[in-house]
N, C-alpha and C positions, 0 to 999 in steps of 0.2 A: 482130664489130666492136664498139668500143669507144668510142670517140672521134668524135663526128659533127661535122664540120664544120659551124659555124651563122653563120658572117658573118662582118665586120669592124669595126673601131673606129677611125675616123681619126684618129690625133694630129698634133700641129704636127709642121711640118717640122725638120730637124735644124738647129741654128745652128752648133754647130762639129761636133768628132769624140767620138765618146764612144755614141754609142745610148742605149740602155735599160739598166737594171741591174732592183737587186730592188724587189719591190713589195709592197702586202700590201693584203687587204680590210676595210673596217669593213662586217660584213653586218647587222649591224642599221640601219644609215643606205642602206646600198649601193652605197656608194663603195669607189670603186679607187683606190690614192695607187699611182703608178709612176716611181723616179726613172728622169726623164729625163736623162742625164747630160751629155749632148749642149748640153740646151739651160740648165744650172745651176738644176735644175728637177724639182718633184713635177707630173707630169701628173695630174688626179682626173677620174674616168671616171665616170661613175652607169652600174651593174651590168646594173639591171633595164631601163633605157632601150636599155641599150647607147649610149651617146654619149658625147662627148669635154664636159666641162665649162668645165673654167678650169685655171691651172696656177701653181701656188705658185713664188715666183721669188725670186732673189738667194741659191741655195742653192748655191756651187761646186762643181765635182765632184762633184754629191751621188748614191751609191754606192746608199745602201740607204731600205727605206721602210720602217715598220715599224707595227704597229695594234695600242692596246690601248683595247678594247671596255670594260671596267670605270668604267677614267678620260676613257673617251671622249678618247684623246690618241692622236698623231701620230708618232713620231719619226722623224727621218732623221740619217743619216751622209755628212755632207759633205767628202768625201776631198780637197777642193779647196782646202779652208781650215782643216781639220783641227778641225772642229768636230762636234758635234751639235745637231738643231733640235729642238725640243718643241713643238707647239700643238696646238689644240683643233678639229674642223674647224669650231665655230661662230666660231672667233677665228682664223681661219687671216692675219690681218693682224700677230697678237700672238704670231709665231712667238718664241722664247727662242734662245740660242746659249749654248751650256757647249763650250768648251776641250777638246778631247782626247788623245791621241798624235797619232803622226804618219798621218795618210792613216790615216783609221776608215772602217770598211767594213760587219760583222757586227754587228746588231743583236740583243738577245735582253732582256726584260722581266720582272721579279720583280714581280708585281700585290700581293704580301703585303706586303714590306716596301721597295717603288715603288724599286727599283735599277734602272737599266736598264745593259747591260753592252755596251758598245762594247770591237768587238775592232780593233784598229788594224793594218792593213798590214802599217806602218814603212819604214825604208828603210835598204837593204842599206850603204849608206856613214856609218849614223849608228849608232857602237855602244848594244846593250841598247835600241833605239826599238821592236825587235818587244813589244807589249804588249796589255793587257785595261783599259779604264779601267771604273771603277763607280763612277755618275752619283747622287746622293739627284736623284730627278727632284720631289721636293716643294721643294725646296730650290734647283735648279739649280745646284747643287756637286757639285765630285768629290770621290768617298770615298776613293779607292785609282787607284794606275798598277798593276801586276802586271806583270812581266817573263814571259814565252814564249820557250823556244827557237827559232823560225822565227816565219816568215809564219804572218799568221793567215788564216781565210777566213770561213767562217760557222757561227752558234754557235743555239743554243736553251738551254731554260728547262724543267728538269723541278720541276713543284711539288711532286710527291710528296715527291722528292729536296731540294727547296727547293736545287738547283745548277746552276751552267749548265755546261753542254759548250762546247767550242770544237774548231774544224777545226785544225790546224796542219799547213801542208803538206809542210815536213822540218823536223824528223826527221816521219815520220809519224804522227800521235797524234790522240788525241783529248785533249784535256786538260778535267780537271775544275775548275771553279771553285766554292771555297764562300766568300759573302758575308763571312760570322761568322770569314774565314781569310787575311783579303786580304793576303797579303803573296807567296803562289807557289802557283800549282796545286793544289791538294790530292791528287792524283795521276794518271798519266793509264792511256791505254789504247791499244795499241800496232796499228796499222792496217797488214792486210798488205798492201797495195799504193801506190803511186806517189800522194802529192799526196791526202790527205782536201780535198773542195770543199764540195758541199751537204750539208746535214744538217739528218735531224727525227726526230722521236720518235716514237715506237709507245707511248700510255701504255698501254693493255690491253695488249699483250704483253711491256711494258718491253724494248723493243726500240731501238735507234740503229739508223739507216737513215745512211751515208757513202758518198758516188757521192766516186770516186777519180780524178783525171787519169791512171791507169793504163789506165783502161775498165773499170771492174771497181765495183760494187755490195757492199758489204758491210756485212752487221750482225752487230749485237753484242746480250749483254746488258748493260743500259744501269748493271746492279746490279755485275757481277763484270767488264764488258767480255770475256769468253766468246765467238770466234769463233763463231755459228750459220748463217752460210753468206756464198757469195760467186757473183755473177752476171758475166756477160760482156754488155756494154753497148755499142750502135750506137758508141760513138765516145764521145771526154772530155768528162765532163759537167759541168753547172753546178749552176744550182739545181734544188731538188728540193721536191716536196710530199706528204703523204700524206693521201688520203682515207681517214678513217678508217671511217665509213660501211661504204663501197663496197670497203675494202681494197684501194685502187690505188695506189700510189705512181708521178709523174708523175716524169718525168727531160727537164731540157733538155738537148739536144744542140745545140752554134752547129756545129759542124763532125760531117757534111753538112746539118744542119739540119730534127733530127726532135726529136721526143717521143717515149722508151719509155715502156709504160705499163705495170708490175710488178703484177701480183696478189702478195700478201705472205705471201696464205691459203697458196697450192701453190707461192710462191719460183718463178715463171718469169715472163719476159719473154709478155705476152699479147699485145702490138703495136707497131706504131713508124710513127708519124705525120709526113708530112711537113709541114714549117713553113715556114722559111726559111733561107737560109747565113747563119750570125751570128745566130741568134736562141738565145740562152743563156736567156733570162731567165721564170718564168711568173708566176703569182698564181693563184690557186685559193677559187672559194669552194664551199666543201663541200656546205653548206645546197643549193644550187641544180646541183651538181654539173656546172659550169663549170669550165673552166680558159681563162685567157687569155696565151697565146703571143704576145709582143712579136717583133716585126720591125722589125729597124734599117733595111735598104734599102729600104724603102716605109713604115716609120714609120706603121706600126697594128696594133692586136691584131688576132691570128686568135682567135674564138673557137669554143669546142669544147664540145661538153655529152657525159655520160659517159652512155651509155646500157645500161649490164650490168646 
């Protein structure tokens, strides 16, 4: 066994429709920022208490949450009003809004030269809205729109590389974005199965880790995009996390409503946790080797300590 169930996390109840989306940790504070979408809203959790805090508000549709530890900053993608938030959690009153495409979802953070890259939705009746925006987060201006063949979905930040990846869900790609190039993609990487969703990085092994709406797990090299294998997965997944540590890679499943949990070392499926129906969403803090599985129909985390 893998995954030990260790309690719950009450959060507020749902005000309209929408649940939980992505989240992320600041582990040196110990908070949890989880958009609540439901309620146009970042939920913050303290980690080690395990309890529900307080919850950041007037955020529409807000999609994604995102943690960078350096700047000690926040960011969220507000799908609701087509924005992005920036703030501090010591200033979390003095949140910022920058403008983005249409319906931003995918967050991802350049700590070098402070871009943060919202990947935007768009919407199928609006031509060329499928886009990349890239934010100077010192500045709160955008640098660049980038046009995308399709939907986007979720994207990372390789610093090695200094470029971010993006999901595109058709055509199916992984597309690369270089800062220093913003005008289109710099090139992408062609994903054999249905719908690329969650996505993270392997930097030891330069590895892309892309969970597919097909059911299907596949990485790449992150250098050449080099098919190196493909898994068969409980059901179409969502987000995704990798302990790098403990080499687990965490996969939400909303339908029927588990967590596989991937060894990456031997490439197989080591377990599959049950959660909740519709629970797509986690956060993960590695240090503490926690994962927290969000539940829409009873609106609380499950949490889970990793004990391999």
């Amino acid at each position: 066994m893998s995954l030990r169930h260790a309690g719950y996390i009450d959060l507020p109840d749902h005000a309209g429709q929408g649940g939980f989306d992505h989240a992320a940790i600041h582990r040196a504070r110990g908070l949890l920022y989880v958009a609540h979408t439901a309620n146009d809203a970042v939920d913050v959790i303290d980690v080690r208490a395990r309890r529900y805090l307080r919850s950041v508000t007037g955020l529409k549709g807000v999609a994604g949450a995102l943690v960078d530890e350096e700047h000690d900053l926040v960011f969220t993608s507000n799908r609701g009003e087509d924005t992005v938030g920036i703030f501090s959690p010591d200033a979390e009153d003095r949140l910022t809004k920058v403008p983005v495409g249409i319906r931003p979802n995918g967050l991802a953070y350049d700590p070098d030269r402070r871009i943060l890259l919202c990947a935007n939705v768009g919407n199928p009746a609006v031509p060329e809205s499928h886009t990349v925006t890239l934010v100077d987060v010192a500045r709160r201006s955008v640098l660049a729109d980038i046009g995308v063949p399709g939907r986007t979905r979720w994207t990372v930040f390789d610093r090695g590389r200094r470029a971010f990846f993006v999901n595109i869900a058709d055509p199916p790609w992984i597309a690369i974005v270089d800062p220093e190039r913003p005008t289109s993609p710099a090139w992408q990487i062609e994903v054999p199965d249905r719908g690329p969703h969650g996505l993270d990085l392997d930097v030891a092994r330069q590895e892309l880790y892309c969970a597919c709406d097909g059911g299907k797990l596949v990485r790449v090299d992150s250098g050449t995009g080099v098919l190196r294998g493909m898994l068969e997965l409980s059901g179409p997944p969502d987000v995704i996390f990798l302990n790098q540590p403990l080499q687990h890679l965490y996969v939400a499943i909303g339908d029927p409503g588990v967590v596989d949990v991937i060894d990456t070392s031997t490439w197989r499926r080591v377990e599959t946790v049950q959660t909740e129906p519709g629970a797509h969403t986690l956060a993960m803090d590695d240090a503490g080797h926690h994962v927290f599985a969000f539940l829409p129909k009873t609106h609380r985390a499950a949490v889970f300590e990793d004990r391999d």
